[in-house]
ModelCIF file with pLDDT and N, C-alpha, C, O atoms, coordinates in Angstrom:
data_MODEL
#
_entry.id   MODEL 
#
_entity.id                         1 
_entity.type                       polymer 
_entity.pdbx_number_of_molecules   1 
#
_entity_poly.entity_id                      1 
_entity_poly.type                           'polypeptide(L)' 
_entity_poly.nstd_linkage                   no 
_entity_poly.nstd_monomer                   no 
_entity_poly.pdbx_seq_one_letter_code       
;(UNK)(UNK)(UNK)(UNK)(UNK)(UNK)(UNK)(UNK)(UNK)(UNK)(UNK)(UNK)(UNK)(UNK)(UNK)(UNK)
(UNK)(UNK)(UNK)(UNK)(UNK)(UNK)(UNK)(UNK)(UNK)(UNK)(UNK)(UNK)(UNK)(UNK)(UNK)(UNK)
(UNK)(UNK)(UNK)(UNK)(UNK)(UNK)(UNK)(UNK)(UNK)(UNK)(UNK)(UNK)(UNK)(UNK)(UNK)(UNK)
(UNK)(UNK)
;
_entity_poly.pdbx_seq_one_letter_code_can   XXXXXXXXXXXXXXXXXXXXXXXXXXXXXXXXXXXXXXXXXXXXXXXXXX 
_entity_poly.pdbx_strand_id                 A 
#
loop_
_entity_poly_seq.entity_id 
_entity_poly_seq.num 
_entity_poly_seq.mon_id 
_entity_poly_seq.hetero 
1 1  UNK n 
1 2  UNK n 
1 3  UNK n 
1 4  UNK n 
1 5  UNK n 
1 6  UNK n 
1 7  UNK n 
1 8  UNK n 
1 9  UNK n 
1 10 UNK n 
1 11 UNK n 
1 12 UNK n 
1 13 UNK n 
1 14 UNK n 
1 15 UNK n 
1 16 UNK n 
1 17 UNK n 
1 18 UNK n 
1 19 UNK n 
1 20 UNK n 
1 21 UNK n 
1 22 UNK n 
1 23 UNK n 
1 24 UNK n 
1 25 UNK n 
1 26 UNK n 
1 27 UNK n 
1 28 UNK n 
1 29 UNK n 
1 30 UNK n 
1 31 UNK n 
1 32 UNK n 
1 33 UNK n 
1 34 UNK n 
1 35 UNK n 
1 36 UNK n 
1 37 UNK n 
1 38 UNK n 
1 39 UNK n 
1 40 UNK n 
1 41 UNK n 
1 42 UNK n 
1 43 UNK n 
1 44 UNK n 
1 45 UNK n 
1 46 UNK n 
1 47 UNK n 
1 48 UNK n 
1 49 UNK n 
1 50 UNK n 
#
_struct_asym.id          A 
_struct_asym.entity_id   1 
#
loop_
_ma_qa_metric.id 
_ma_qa_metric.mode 
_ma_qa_metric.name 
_ma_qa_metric.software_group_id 
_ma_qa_metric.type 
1 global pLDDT . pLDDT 
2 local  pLDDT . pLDDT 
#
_ma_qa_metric_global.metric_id      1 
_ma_qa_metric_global.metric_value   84.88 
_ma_qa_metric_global.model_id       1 
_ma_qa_metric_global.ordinal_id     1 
#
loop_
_ma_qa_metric_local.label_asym_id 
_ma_qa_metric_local.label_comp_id 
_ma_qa_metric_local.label_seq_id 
_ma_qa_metric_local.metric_id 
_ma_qa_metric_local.metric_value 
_ma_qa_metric_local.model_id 
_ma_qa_metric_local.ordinal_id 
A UNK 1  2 75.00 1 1  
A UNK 2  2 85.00 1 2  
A UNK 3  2 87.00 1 3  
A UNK 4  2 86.00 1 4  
A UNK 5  2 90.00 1 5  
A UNK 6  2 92.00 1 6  
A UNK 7  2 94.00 1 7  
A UNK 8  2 93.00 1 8  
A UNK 9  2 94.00 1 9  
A UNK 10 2 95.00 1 10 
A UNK 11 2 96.00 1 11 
A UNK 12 2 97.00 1 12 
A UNK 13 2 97.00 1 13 
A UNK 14 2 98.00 1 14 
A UNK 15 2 98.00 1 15 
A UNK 16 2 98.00 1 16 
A UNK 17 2 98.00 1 17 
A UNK 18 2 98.00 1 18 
A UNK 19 2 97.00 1 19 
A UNK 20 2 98.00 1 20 
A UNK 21 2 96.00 1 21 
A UNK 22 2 95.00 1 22 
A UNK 23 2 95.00 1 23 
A UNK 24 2 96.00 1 24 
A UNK 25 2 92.00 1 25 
A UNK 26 2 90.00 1 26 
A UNK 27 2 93.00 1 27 
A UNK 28 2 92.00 1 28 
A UNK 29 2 85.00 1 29 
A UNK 30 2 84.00 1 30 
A UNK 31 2 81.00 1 31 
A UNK 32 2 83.00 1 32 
A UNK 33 2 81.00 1 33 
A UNK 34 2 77.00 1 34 
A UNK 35 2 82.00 1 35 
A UNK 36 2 78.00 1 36 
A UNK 37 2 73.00 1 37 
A UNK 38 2 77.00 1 38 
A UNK 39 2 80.00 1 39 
A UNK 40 2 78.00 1 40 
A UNK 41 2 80.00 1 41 
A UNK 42 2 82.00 1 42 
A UNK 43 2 78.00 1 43 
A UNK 44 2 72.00 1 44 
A UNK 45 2 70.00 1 45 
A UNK 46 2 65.00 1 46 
A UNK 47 2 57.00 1 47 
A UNK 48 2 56.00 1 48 
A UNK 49 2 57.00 1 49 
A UNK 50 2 53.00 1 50 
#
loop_
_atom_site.group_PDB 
_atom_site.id 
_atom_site.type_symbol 
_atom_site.label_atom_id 
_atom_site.label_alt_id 
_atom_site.label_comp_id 
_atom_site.label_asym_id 
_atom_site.label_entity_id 
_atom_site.label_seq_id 
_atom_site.pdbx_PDB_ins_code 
_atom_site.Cartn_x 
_atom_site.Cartn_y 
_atom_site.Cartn_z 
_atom_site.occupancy 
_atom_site.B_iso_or_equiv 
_atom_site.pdbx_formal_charge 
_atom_site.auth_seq_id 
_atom_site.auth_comp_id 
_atom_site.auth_asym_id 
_atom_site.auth_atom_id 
_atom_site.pdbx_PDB_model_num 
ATOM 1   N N  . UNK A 1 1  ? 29.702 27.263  79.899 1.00 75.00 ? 1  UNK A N  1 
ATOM 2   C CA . UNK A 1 1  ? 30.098 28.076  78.767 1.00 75.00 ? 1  UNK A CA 1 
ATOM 3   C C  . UNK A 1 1  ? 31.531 28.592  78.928 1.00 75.00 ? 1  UNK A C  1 
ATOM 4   O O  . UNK A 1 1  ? 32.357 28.757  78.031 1.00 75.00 ? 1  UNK A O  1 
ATOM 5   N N  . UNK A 1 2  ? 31.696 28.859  80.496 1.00 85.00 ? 2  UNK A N  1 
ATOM 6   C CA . UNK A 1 2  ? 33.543 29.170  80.271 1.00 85.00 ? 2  UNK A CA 1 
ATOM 7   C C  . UNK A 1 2  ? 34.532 28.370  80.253 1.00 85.00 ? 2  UNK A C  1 
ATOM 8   O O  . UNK A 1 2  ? 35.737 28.601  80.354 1.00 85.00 ? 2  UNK A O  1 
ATOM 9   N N  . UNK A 1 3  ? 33.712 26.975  80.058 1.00 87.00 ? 3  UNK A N  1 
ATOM 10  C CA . UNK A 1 3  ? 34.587 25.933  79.567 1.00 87.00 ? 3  UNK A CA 1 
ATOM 11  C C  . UNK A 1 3  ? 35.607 26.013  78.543 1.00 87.00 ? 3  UNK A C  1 
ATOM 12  O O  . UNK A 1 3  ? 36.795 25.693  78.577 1.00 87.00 ? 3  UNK A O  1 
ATOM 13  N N  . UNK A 1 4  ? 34.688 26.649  77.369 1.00 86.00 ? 4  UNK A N  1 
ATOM 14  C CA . UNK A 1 4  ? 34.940 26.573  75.881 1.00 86.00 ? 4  UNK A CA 1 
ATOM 15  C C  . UNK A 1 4  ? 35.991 27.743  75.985 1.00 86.00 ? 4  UNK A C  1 
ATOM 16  O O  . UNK A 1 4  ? 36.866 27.624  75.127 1.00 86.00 ? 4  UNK A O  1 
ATOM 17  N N  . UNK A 1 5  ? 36.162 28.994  76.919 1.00 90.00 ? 5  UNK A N  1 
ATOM 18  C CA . UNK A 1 5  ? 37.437 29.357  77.158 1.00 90.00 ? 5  UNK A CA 1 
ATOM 19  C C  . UNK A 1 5  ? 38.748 28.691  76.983 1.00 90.00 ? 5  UNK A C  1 
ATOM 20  O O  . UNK A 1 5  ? 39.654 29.115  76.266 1.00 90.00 ? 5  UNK A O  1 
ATOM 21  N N  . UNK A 1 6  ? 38.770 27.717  77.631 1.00 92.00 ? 6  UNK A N  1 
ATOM 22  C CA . UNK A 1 6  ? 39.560 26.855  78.187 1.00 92.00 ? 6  UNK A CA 1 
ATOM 23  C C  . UNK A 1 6  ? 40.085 25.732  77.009 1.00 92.00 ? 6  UNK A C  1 
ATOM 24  O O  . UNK A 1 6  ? 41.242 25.392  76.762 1.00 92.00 ? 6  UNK A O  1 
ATOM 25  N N  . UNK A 1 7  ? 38.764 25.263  76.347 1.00 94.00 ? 7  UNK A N  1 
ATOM 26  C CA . UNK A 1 7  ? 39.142 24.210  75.973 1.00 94.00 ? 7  UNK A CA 1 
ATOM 27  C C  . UNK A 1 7  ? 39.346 24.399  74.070 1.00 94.00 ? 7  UNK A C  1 
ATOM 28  O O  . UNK A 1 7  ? 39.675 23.541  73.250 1.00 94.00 ? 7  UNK A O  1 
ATOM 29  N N  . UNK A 1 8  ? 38.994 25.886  73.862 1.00 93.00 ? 8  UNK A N  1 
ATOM 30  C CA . UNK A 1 8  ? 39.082 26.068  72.414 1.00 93.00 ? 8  UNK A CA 1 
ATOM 31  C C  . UNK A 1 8  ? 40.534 26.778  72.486 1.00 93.00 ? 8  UNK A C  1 
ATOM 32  O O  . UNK A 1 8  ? 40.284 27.571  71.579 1.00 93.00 ? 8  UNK A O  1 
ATOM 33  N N  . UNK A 1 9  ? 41.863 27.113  72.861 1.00 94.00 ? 9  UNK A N  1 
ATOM 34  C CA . UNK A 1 9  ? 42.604 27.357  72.720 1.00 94.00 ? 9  UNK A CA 1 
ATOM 35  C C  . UNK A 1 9  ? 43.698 26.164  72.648 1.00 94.00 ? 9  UNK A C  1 
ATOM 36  O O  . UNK A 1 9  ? 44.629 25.909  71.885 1.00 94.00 ? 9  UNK A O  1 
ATOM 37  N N  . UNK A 1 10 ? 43.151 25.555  73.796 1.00 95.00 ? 10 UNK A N  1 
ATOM 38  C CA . UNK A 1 10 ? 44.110 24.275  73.824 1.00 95.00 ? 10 UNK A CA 1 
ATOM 39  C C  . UNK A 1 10 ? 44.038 23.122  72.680 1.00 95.00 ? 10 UNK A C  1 
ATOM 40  O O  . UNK A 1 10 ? 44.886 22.288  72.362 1.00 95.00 ? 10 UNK A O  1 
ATOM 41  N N  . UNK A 1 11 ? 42.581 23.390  72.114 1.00 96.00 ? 11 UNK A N  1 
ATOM 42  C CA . UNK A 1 11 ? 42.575 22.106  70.924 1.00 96.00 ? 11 UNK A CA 1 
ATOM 43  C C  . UNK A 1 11 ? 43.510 23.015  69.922 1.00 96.00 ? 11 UNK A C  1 
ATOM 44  O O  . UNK A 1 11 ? 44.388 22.501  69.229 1.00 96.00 ? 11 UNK A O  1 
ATOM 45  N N  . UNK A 1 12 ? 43.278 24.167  69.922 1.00 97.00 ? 12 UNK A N  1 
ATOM 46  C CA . UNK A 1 12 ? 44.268 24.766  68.960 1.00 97.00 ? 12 UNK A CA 1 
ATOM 47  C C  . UNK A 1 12 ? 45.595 24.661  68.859 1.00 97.00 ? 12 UNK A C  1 
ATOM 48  O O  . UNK A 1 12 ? 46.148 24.199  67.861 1.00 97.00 ? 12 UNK A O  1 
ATOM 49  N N  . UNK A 1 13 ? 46.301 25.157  70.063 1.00 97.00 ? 13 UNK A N  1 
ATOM 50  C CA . UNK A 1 13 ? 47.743 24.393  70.528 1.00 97.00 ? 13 UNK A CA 1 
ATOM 51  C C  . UNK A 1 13 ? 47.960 22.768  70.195 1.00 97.00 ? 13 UNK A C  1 
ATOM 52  O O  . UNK A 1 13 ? 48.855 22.233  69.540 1.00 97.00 ? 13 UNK A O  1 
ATOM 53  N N  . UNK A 1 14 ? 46.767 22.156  70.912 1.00 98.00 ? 14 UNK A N  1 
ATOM 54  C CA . UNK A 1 14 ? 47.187 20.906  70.573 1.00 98.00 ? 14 UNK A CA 1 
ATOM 55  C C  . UNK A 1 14 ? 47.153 20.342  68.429 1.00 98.00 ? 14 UNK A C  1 
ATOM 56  O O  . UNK A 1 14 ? 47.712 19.402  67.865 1.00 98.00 ? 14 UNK A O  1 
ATOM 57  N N  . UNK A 1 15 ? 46.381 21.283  67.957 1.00 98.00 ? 15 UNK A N  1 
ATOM 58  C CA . UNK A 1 15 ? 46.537 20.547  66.553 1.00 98.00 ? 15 UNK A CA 1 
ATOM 59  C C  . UNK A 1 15 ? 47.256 21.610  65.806 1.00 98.00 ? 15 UNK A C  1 
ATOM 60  O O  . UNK A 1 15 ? 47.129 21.696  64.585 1.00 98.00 ? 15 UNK A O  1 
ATOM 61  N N  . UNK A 1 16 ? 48.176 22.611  66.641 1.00 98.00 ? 16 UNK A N  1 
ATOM 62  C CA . UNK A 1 16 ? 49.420 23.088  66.523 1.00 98.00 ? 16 UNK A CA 1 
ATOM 63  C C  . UNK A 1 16 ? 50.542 22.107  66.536 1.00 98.00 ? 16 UNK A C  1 
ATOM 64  O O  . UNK A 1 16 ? 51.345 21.789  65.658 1.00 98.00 ? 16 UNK A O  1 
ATOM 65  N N  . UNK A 1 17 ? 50.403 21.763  67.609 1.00 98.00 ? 17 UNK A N  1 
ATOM 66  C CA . UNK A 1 17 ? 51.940 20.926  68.085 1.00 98.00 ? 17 UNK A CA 1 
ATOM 67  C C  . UNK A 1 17 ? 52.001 19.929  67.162 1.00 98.00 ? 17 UNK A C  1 
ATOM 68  O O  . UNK A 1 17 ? 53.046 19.898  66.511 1.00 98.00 ? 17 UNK A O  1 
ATOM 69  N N  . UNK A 1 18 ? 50.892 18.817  66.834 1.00 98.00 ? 18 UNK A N  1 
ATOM 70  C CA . UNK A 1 18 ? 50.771 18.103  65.745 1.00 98.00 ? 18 UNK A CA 1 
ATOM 71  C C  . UNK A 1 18 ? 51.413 18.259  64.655 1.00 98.00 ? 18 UNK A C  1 
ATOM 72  O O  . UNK A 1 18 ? 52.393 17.609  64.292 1.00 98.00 ? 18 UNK A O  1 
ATOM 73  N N  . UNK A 1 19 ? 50.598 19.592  63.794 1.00 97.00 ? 19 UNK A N  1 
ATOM 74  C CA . UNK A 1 19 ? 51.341 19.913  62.855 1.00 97.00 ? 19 UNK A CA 1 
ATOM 75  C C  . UNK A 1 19 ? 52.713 20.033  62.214 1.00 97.00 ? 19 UNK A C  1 
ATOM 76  O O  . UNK A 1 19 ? 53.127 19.823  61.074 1.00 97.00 ? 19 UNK A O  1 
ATOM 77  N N  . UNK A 1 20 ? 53.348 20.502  63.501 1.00 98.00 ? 20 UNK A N  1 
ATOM 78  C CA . UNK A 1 20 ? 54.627 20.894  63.467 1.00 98.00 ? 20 UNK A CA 1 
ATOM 79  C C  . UNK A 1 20 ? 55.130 19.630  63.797 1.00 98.00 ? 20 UNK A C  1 
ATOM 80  O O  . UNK A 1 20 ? 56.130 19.505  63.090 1.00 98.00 ? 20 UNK A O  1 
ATOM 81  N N  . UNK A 1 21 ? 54.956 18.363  64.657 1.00 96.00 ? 21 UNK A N  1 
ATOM 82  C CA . UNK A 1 21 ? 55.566 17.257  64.509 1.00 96.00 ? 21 UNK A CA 1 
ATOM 83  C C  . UNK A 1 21 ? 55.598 16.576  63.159 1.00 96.00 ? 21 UNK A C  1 
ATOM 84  O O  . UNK A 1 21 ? 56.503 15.974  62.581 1.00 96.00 ? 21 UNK A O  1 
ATOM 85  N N  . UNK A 1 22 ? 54.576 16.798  62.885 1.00 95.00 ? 22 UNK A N  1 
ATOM 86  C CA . UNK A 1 22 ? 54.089 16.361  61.315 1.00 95.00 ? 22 UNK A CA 1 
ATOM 87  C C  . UNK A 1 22 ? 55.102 16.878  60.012 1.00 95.00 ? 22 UNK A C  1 
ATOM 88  O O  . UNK A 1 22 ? 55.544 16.159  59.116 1.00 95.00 ? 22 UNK A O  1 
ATOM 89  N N  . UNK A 1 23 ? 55.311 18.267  60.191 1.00 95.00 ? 23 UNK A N  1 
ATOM 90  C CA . UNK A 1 23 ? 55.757 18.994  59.353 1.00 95.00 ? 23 UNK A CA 1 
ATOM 91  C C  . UNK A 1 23 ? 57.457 18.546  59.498 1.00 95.00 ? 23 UNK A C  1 
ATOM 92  O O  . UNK A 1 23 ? 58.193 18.613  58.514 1.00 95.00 ? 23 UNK A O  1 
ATOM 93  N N  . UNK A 1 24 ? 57.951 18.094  60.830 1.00 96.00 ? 24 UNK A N  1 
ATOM 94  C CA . UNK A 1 24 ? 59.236 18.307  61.084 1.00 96.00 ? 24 UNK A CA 1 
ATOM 95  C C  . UNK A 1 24 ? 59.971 16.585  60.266 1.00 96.00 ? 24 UNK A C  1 
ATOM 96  O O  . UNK A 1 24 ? 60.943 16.483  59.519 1.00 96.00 ? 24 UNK A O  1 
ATOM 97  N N  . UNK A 1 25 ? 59.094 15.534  60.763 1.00 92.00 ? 25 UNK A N  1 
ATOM 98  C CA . UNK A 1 25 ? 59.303 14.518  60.249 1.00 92.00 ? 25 UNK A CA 1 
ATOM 99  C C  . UNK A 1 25 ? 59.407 13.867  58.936 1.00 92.00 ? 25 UNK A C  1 
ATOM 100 O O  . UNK A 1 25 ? 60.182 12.935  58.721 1.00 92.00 ? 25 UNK A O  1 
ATOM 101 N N  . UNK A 1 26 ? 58.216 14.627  57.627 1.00 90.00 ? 26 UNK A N  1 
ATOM 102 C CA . UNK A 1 26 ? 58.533 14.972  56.792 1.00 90.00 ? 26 UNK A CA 1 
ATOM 103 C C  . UNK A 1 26 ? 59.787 15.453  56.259 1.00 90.00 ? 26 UNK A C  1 
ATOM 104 O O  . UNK A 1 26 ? 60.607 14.882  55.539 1.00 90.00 ? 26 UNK A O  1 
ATOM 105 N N  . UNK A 1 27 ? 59.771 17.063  56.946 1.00 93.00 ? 27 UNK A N  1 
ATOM 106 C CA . UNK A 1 27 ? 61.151 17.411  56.151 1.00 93.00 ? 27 UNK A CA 1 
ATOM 107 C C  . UNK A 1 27 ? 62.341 16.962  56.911 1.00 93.00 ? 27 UNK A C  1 
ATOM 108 O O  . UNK A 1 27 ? 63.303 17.703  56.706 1.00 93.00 ? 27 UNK A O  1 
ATOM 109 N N  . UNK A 1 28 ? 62.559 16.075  57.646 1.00 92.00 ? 28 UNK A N  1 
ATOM 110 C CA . UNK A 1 28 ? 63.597 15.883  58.230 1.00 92.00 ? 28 UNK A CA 1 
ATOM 111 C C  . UNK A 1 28 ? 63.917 14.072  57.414 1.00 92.00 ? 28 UNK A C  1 
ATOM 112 O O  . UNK A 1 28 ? 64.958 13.457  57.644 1.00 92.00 ? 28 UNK A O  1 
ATOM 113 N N  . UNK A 1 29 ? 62.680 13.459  56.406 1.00 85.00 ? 29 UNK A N  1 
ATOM 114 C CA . UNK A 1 29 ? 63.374 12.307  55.604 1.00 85.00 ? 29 UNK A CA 1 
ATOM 115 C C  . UNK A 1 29 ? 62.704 10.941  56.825 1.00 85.00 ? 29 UNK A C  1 
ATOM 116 O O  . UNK A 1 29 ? 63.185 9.823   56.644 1.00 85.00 ? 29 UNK A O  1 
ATOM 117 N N  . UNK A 1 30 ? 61.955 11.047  57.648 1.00 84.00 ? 30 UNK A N  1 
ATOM 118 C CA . UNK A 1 30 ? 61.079 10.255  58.510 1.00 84.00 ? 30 UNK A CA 1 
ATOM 119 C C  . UNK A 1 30 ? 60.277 8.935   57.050 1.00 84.00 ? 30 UNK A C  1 
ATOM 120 O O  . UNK A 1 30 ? 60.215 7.707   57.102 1.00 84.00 ? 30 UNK A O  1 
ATOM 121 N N  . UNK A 1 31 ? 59.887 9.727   56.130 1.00 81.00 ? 31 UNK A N  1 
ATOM 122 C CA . UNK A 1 31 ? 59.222 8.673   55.665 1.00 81.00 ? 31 UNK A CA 1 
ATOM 123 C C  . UNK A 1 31 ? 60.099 8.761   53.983 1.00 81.00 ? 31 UNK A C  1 
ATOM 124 O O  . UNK A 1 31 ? 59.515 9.054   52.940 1.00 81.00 ? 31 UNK A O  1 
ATOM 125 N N  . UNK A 1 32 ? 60.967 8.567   54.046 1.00 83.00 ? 32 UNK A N  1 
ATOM 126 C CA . UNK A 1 32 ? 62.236 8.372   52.773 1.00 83.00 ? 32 UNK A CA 1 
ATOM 127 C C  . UNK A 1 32 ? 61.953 6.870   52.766 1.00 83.00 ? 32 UNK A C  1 
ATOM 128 O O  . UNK A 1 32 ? 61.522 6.300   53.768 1.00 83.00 ? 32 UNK A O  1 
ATOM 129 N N  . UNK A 1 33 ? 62.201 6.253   51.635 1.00 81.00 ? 33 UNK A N  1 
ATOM 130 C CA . UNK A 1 33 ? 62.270 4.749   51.214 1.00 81.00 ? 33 UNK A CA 1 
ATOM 131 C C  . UNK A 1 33 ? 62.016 3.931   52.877 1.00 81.00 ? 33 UNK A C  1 
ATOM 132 O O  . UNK A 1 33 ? 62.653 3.563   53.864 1.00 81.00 ? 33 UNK A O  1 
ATOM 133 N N  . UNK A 1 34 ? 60.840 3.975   52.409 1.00 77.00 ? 34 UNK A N  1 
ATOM 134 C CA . UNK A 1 34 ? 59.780 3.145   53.687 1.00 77.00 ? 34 UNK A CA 1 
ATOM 135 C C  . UNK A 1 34 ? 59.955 1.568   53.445 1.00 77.00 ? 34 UNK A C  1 
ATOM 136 O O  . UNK A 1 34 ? 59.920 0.763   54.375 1.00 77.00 ? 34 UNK A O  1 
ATOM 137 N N  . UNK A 1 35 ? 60.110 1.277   52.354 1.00 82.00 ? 35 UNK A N  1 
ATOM 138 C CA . UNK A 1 35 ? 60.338 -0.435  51.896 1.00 82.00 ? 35 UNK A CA 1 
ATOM 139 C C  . UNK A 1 35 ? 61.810 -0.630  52.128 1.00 82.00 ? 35 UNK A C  1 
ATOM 140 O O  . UNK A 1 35 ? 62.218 -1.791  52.146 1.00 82.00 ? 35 UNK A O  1 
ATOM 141 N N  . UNK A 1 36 ? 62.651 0.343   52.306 1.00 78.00 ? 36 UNK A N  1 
ATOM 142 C CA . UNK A 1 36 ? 64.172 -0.063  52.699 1.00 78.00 ? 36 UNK A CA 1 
ATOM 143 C C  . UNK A 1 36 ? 64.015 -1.007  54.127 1.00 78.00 ? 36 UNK A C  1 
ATOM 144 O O  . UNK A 1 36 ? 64.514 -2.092  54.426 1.00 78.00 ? 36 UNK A O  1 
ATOM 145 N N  . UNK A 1 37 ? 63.115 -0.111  54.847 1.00 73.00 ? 37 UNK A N  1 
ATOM 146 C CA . UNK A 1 37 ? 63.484 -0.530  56.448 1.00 73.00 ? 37 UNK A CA 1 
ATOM 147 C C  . UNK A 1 37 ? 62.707 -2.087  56.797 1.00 73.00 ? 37 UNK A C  1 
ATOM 148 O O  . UNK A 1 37 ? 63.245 -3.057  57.331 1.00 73.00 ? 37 UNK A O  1 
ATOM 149 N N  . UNK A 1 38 ? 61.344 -1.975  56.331 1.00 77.00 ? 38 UNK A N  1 
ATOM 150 C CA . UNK A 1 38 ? 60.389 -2.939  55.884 1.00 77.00 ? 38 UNK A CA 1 
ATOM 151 C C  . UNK A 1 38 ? 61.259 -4.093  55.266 1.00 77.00 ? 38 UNK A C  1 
ATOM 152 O O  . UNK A 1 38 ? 61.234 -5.238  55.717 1.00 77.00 ? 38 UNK A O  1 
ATOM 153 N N  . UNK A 1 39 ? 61.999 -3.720  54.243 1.00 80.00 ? 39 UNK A N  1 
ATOM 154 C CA . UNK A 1 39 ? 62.812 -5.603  53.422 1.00 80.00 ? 39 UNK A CA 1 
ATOM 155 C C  . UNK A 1 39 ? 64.001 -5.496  54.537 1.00 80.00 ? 39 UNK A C  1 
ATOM 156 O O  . UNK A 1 39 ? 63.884 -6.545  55.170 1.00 80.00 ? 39 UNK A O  1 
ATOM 157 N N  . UNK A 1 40 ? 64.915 -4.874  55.007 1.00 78.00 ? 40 UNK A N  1 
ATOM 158 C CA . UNK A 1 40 ? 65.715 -5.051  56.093 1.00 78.00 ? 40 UNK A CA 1 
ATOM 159 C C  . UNK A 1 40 ? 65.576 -6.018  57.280 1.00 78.00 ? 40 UNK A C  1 
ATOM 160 O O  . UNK A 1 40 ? 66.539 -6.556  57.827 1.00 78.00 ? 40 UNK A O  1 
ATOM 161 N N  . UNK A 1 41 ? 64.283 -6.190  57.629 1.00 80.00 ? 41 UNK A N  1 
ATOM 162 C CA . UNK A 1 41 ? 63.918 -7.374  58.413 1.00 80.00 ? 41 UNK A CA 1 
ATOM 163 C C  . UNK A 1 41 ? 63.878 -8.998  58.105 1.00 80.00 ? 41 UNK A C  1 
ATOM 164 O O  . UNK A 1 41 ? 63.771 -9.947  58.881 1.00 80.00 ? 41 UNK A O  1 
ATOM 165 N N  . UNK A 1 42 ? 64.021 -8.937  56.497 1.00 82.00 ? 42 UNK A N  1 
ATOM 166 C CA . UNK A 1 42 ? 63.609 -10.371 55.860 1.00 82.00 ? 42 UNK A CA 1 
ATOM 167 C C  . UNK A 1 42 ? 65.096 -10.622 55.537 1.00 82.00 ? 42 UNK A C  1 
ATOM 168 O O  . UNK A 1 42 ? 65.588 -11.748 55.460 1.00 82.00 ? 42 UNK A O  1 
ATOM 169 N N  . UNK A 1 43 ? 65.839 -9.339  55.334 1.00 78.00 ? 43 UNK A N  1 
ATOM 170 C CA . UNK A 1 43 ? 67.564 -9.633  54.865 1.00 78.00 ? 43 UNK A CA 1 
ATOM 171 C C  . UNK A 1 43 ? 68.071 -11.228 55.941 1.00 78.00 ? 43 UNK A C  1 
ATOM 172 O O  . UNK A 1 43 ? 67.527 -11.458 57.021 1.00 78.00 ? 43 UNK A O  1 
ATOM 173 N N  . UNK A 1 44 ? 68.995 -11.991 55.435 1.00 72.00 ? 44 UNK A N  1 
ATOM 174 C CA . UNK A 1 44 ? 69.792 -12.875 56.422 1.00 72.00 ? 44 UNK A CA 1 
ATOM 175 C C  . UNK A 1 44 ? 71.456 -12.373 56.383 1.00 72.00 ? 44 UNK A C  1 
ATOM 176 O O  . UNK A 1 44 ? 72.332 -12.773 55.616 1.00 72.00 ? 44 UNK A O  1 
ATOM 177 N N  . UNK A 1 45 ? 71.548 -11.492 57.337 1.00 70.00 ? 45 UNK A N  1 
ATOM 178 C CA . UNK A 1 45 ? 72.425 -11.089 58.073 1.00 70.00 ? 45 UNK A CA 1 
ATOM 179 C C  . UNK A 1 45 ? 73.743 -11.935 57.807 1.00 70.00 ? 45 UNK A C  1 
ATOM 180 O O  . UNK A 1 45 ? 74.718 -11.587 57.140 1.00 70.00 ? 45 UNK A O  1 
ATOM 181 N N  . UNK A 1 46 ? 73.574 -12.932 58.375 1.00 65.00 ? 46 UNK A N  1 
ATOM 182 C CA . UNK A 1 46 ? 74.129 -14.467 58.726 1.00 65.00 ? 46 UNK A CA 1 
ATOM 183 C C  . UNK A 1 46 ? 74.624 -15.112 57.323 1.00 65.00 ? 46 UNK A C  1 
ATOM 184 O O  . UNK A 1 46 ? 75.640 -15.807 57.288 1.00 65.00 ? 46 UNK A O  1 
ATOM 185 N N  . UNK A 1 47 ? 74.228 -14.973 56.734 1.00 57.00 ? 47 UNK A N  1 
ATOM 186 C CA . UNK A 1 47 ? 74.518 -15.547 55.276 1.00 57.00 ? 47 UNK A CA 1 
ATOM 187 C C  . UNK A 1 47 ? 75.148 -14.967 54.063 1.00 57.00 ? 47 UNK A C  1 
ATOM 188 O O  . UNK A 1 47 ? 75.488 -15.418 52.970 1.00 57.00 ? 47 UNK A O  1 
ATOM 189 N N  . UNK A 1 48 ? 75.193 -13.440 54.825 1.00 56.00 ? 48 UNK A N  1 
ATOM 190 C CA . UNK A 1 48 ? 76.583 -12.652 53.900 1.00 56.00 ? 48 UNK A CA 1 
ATOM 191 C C  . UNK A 1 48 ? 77.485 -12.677 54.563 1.00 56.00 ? 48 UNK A C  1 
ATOM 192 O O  . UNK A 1 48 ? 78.486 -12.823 53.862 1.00 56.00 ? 48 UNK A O  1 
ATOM 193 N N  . UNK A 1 49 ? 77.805 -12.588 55.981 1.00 57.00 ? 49 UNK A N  1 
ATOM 194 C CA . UNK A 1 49 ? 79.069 -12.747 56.265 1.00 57.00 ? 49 UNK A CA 1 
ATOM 195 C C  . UNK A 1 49 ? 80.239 -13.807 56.376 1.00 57.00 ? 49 UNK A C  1 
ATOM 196 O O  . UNK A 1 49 ? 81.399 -13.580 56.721 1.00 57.00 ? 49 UNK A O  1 
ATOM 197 N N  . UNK A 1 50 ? 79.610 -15.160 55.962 1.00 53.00 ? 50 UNK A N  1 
ATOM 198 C CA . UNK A 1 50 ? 80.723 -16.506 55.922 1.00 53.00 ? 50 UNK A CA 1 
ATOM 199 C C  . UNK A 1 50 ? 80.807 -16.048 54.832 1.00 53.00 ? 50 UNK A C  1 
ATOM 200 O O  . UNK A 1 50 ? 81.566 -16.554 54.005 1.00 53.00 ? 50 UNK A O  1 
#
């Protein structure tokens, strides 16, 4: 039972820290035009510059 000491604060912290990674990536533009980066791979590089 004094496990749950232990281990109910830390799930809390831990789906703290989450959040706030969560929250930071969002507002920091992490998931802005997701198909930009996605068609960027199919671009040929090679064939605009000659």
């Amino acid at each position: 039972m004094t496990i749950l000491y232990l281990l109910l604060p830390l799930s809390l912290l831990f789906v703290l820290v989450i959040g706030l990674a969560l929250g930071w990536a969002v507002f920091n533009g992490q998931f802005d035009e997701p198909d930009d980066a996605a068609a960027s791979i199919l671009s040929d590089r090679d064939a605009s510059e000659t």
